[in-house]
C-alpha positions in Angstrom: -2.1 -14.6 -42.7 1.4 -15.1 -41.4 2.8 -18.1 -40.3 1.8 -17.8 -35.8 -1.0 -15.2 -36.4 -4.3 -16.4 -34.8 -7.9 -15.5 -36.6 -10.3 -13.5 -34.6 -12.5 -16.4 -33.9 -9.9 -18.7 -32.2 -9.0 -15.9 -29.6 -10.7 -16.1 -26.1 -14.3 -14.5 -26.1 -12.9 -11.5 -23.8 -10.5 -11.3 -26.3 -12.4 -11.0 -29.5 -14.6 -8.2 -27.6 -11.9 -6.0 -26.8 -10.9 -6.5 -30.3 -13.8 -5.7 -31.8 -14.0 -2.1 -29.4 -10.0 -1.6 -30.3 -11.3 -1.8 -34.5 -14.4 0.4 -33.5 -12.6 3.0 -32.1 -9.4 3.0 -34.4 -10.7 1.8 -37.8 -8.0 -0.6 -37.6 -6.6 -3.7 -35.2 -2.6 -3.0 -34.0 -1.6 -6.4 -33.9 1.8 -6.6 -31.9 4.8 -8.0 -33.3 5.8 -10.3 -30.8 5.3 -14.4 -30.9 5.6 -16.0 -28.0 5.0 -19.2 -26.0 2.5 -18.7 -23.4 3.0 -20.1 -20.1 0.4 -22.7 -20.4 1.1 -24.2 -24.2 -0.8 -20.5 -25.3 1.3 -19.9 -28.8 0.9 -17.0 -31.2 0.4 -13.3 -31.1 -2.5 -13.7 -28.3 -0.6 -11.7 -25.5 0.4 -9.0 -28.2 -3.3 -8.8 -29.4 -4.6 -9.0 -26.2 -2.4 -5.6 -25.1 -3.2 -3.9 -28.3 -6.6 -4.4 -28.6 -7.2 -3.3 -24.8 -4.7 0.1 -25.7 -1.7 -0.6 -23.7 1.2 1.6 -25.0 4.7 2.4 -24.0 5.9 6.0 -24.3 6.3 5.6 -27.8 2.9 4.6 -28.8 4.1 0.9 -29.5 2.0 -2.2 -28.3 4.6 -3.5 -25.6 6.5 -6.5 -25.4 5.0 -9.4 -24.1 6.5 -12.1 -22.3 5.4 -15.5 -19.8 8.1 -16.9 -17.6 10.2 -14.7 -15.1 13.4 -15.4 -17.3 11.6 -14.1 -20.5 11.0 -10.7 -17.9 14.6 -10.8 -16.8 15.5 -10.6 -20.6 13.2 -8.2 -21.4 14.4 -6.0 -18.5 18.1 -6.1 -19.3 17.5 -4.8 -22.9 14.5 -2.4 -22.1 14.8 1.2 -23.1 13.4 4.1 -21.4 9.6 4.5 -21.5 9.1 1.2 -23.0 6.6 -1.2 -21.2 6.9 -5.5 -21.1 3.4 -7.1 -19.8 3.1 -10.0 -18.4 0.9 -12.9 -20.3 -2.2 -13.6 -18.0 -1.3 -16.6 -15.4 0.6 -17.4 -12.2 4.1 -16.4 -11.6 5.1 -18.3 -8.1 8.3 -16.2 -7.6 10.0 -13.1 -9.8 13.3 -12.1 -8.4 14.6 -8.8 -10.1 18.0 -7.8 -9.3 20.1 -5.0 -10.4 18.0 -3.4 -13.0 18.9 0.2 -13.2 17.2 1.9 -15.7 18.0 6.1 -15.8 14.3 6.7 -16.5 11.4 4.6 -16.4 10.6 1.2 -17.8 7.3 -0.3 -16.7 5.8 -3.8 -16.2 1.8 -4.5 -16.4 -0.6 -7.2 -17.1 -1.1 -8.0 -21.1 -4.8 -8.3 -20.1 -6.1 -6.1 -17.4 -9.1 -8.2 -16.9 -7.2 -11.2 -16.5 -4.0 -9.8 -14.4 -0.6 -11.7 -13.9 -0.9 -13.3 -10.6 2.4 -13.3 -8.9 3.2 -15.4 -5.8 6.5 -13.7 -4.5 8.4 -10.8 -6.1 12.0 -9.3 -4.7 13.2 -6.1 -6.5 16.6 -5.8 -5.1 19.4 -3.1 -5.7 17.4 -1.9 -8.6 16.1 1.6 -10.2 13.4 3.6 -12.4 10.9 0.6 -12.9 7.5 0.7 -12.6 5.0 -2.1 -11.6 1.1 -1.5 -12.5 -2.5 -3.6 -12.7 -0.5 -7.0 -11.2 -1.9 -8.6 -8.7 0.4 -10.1 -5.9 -1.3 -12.9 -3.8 0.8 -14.6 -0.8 -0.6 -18.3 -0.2 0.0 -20.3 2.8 3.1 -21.0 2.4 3.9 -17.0 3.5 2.7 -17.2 6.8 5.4 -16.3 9.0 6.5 -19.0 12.0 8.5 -16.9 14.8 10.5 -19.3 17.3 9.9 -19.0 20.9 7.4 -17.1 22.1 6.2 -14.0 20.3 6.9 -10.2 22.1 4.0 -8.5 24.5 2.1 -6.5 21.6 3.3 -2.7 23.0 7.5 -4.3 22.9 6.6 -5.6 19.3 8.3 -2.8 17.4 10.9 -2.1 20.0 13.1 -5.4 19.5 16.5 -5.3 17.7 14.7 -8.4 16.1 11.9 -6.8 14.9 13.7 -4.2 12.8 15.7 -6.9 10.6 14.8 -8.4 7.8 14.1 -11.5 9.3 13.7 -12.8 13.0 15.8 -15.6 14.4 15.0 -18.6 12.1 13.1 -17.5 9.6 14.5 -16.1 6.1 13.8 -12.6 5.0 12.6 -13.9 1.9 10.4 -16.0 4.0 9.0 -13.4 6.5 7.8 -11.1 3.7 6.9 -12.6 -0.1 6.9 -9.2 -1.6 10.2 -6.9 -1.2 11.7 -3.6 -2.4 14.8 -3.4 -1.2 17.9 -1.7 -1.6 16.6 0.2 -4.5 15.2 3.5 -5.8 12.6 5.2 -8.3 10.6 2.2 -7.6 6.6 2.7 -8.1 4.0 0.1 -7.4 0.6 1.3 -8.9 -3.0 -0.4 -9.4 -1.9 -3.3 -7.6 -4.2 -6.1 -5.9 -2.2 -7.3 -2.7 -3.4 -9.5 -0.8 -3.3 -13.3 1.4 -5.6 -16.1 1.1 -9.1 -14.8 1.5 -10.5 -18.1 1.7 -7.7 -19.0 4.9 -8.4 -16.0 7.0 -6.1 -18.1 9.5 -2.8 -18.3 7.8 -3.9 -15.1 6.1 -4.0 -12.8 9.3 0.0 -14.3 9.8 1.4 -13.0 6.7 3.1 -9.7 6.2 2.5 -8.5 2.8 4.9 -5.6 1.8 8.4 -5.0 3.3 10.4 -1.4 1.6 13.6 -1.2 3.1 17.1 0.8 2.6 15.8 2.3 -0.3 14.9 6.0 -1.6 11.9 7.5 -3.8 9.5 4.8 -3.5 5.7 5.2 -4.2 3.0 2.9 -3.4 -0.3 4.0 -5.2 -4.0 3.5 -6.0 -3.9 -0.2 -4.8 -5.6 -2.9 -2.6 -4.6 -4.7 0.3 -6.9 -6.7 1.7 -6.1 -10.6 4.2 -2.9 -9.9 5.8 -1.5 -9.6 8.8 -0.6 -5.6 7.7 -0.1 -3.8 5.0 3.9 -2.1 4.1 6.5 -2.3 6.0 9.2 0.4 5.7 12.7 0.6 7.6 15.3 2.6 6.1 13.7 5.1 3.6 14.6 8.3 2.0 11.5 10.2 0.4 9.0 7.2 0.6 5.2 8.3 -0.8 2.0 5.9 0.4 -1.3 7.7 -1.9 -5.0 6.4 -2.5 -4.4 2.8 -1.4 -7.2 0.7 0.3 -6.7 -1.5 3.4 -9.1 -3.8 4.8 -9.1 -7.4 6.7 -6.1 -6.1 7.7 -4.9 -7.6 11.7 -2.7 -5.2 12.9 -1.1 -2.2 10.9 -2.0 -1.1 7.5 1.3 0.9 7.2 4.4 0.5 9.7 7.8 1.5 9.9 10.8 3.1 11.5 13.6 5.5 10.4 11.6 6.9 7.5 12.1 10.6 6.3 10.3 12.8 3.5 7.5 10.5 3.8 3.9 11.1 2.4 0.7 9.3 3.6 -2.2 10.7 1.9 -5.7 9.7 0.8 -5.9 6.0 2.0 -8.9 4.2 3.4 -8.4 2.0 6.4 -11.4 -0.1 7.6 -12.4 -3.9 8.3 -9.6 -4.7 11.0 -9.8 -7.9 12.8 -6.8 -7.8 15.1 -5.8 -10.5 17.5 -6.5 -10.3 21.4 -2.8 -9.0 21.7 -2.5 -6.6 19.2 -2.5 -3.1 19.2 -3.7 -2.3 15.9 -2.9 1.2 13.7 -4.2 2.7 10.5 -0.3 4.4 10.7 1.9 3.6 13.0 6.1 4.9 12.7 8.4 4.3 15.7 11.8 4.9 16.6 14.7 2.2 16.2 17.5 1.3 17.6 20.2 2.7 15.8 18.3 6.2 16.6 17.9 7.7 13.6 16.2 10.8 12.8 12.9 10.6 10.8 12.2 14.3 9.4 9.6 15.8 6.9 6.7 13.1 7.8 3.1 14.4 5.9 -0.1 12.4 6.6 -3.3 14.3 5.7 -6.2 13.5 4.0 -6.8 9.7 5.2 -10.0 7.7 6.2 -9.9 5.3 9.2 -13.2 3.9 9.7 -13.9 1.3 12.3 -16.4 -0.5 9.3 -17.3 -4.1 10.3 -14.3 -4.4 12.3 -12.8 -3.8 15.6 -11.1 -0.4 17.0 -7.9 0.8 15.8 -5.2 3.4 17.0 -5.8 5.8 13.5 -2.1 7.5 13.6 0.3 6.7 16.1 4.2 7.9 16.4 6.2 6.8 19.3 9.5 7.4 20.6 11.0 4.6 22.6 14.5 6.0 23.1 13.1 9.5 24.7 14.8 11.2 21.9 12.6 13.1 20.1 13.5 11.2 16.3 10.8 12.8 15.1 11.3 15.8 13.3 8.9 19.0 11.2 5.6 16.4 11.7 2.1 17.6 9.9 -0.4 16.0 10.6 -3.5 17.2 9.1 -7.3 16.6 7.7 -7.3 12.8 8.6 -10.9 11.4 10.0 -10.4 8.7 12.5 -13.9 7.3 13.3 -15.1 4.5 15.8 -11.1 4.1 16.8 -9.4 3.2 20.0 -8.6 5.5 22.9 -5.6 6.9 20.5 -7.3 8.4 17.4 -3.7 10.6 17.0 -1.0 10.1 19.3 2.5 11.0 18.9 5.2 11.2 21.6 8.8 12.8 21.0 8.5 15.2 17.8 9.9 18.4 17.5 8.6 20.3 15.7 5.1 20.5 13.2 1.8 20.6 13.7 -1.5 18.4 14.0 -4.8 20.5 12.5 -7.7 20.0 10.8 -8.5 16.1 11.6 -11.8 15.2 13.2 -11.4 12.0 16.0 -15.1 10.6 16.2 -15.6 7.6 18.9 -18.8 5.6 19.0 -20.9 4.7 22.3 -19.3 1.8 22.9 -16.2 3.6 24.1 -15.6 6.9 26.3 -13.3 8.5 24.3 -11.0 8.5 21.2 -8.4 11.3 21.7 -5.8 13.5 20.2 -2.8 13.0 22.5 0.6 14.8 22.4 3.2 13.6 24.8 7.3 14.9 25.4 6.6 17.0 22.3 8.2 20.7 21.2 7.1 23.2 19.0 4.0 22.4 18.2 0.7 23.4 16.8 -2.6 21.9 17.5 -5.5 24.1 15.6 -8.8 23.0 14.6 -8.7 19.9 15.5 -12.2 17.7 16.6 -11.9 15.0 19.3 -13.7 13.6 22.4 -10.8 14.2 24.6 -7.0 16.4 24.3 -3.8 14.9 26.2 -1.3 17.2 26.4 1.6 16.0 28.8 4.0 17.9 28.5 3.6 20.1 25.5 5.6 23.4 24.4 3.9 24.8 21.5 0.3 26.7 20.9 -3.3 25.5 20.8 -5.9 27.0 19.2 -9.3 26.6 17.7 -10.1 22.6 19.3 -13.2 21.7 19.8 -14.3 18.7 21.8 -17.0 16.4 20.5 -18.8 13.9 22.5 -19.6 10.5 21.1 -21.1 10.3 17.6 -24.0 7.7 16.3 -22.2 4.9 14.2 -23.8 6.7 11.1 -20.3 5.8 9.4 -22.2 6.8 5.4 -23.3 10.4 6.7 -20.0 11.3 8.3 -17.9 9.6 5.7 -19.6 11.6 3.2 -19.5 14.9 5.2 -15.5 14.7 5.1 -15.2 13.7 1.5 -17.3 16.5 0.4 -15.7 18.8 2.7 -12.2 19.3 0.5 -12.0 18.7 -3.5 -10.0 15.7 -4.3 -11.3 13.2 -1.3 -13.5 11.8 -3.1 -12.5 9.5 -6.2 -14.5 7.2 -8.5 -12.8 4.4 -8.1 -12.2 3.6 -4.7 -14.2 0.2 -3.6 -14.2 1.3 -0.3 -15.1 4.9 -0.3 -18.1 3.7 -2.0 -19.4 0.8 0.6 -18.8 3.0 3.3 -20.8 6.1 1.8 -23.5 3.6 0.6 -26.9 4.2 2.3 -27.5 1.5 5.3 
């Protein structure tokens, strides 16, 4: 046995299982080739083991390199080829600052042990490219919440503040306001992440805004979890910007957010579990226009889930124009279910041009109507849509096929499973919350 190698029966027990499946399955145990020094006095090829034996490979079919401290990632980063991946050693990271990484293809970072993921407190990518982050899990403690000064905007002038679109209000640092950050950087992917606040300080939790993606282009958030924030991602200044299969809840306000955002795709998320506070107006999806009035074109959200769950009402998919300048541009909005949600189900104000089919609005007793309302819009189509209640004021464009529905049972399972089953794809294996909420009550 070289000189750093460990024997199978001084690895962890999760360890020495995963070993034992990795030589069942491939006659033989890859051990890695790295030695390192484990951020907690862990020495050895552990890490290295750990990601062979659980079949992490880069595109080459190499165990990948393994490293503990966010210097050791820097390192590793800088000399990375294309298609190679780095893990992270399990344990907590309190801040990872990446900056101008540009990589031509794709390098990615996971966790050496998916069942014991790196825990990272903040993380900044920054004026980087190509790099991939996957099965991490990013928690925000206390020390995130954000502290404005003075007193705080009326909830429906929130978004319409100079303030409000910067990085950071009067006060308070940008890298303060949000503890996880893409900006100013492209080809950027976050996938299988757990994002989230302090779930045991709902408090401080339901004051911290998770996710901010700003100036950046070709960004994709995917298959992951936000759960005890104030909302979900952010986004200001994007070109081509994807949001697929992610999963919010004990969310307060907005799960996704943003202004001045084209060739954006919102598809396939679950929204549910919302606790906003008494003066919030709270959204599934919400995209407004800024102040430097830029046009936001080629905007697709289909195929979501809003679900009122054991929360409160929310607005499911809200656009708004503040500058009565119709920013909005080629809008489709289609197959979304927004049940149990506020008076706005869908509402958008100034787009030209687009369409809004196919979605089903459902409102609950407890509330006269959840709507599909259109206001100072221009060229547009509203087919086949379901809702309680249409708004059309004023409207040029054509309007077919609309039915209205009056208020449903809260039999959330039996509709939530109608709609999946409804179009191939909806429904996916692996989503926690599509599962609770199709669960028989």
């Amino acid at each position: 046995m070289a000189q750093g190698d460990l024997m199978a029966d001084q690895l962890p027990r999760s360890t020495r299982k995963a070993v034992m499946l990795a030589t069942a399955l491939s006659g033989a145990l890859i051990v890695g080739a790295v030695v390192f020094a484990g951020a907690r006095g862990m020495l050895g090829q552990t890490g290295a083991k750990i990601a062979s034996a659980v079949g992490i490979r880069d595109a080459f079919g190499s165990t990948p390199r393994v490293v503990s401290s966010a210097e050791e990632l820097r390192r590793a980063l800088d000399s990375a080829a294309d298609g190679s991946t780095i893990a992270l050693a399990s344990g907590h990271y309190p801040n990872i600052g990446i900056g101008n990484i540009k990589k031509a293809g794709t390098v990615t970072v996971t966790s050496a042990d998916p069942d014991r993921p790196a825990v990272i407190g903040r993380l900044l990518v920054r004026n980087s490219a190509g790099l991939t982050f996957r099965n991490i899990e990013l928690a925000a403690d206390a020390s995130a919440v954000v502290v404005r000064q003075g007193q705080p905007p009326k909830a429906e002038q929130a978004d319409r503040d100079e303030a409000d679109n910067e990085d950071a209000p009067k006060g308070q640092s940008a890298a303060n306001r949000f503890p996880f950050m893409i900006l100013q950087s492209e080809r950027i992917t976050f996938d299988r992440m757990n994002i989230h606040g302090p779930a045991d300080n709902l408090d401080a939790a339901y004051r911290i805004p998770a996710l901010m993606v700003r100036a950046s282009r070709t960004i994709t958030i995917s298959n992951s979890r936000f759960s005890a924030l104030q909302h979900g991602i952010a986004m200001l200044e994007l070109d081509g910007m994807r949001v697929l299969n992610n999963e919010f809840h004990n969310i307060r306000t907005d799960g996704v957010r943003g202004g001045e955002v084209s060739n954006l795709e919102v598809a396939g998320n679950v929204f549910t579990d919302f606790h906003p506070a008494p003066k919030d107006h709270p959204d599934a999806i919400q995209l407004w226009s800024t102040p430097k009035n830029g046009m936001m074109t080629n905007i697709h959200i289909h195929d979501n889930l809003v679900v009122r769950g054991t929360g409160y009402p929310t607005q499911g998919v809200f656009l708004r124009d503040v500058k009565n300048g119709r920013p909005f541009q080629s809008v489709v909005i289609e197959g979304n279910l927004v049940m149990g949600g506020l008076y706005n189900g869908i509402a958008i104000n100034g787009v030209q041009g687009g369409r809004i089919t196919d979605n089903i609005v459902l409102n609950y007793p407890d509330r006269k109507h959840s709507w599909i309302r259109a206001q100072n819009c221009g060229d547009i189509e509203m087919r086949n849509n379901r809702a309680s209640r249409y708004i059309f004021a004023p409207v040029i464009g054509t309007e077919s096929g609309n039915k209205m529905d009056a208020a449903s049972p809260k039999d959330e399972a039996k509709r939530v499973n109608q709609w999946l089953d409804a179009k191939p794809g909806r429904r996916r294996a692996d989503s926690m919350l599509q599962a609770r909420l199709t669960a028989p009550r």
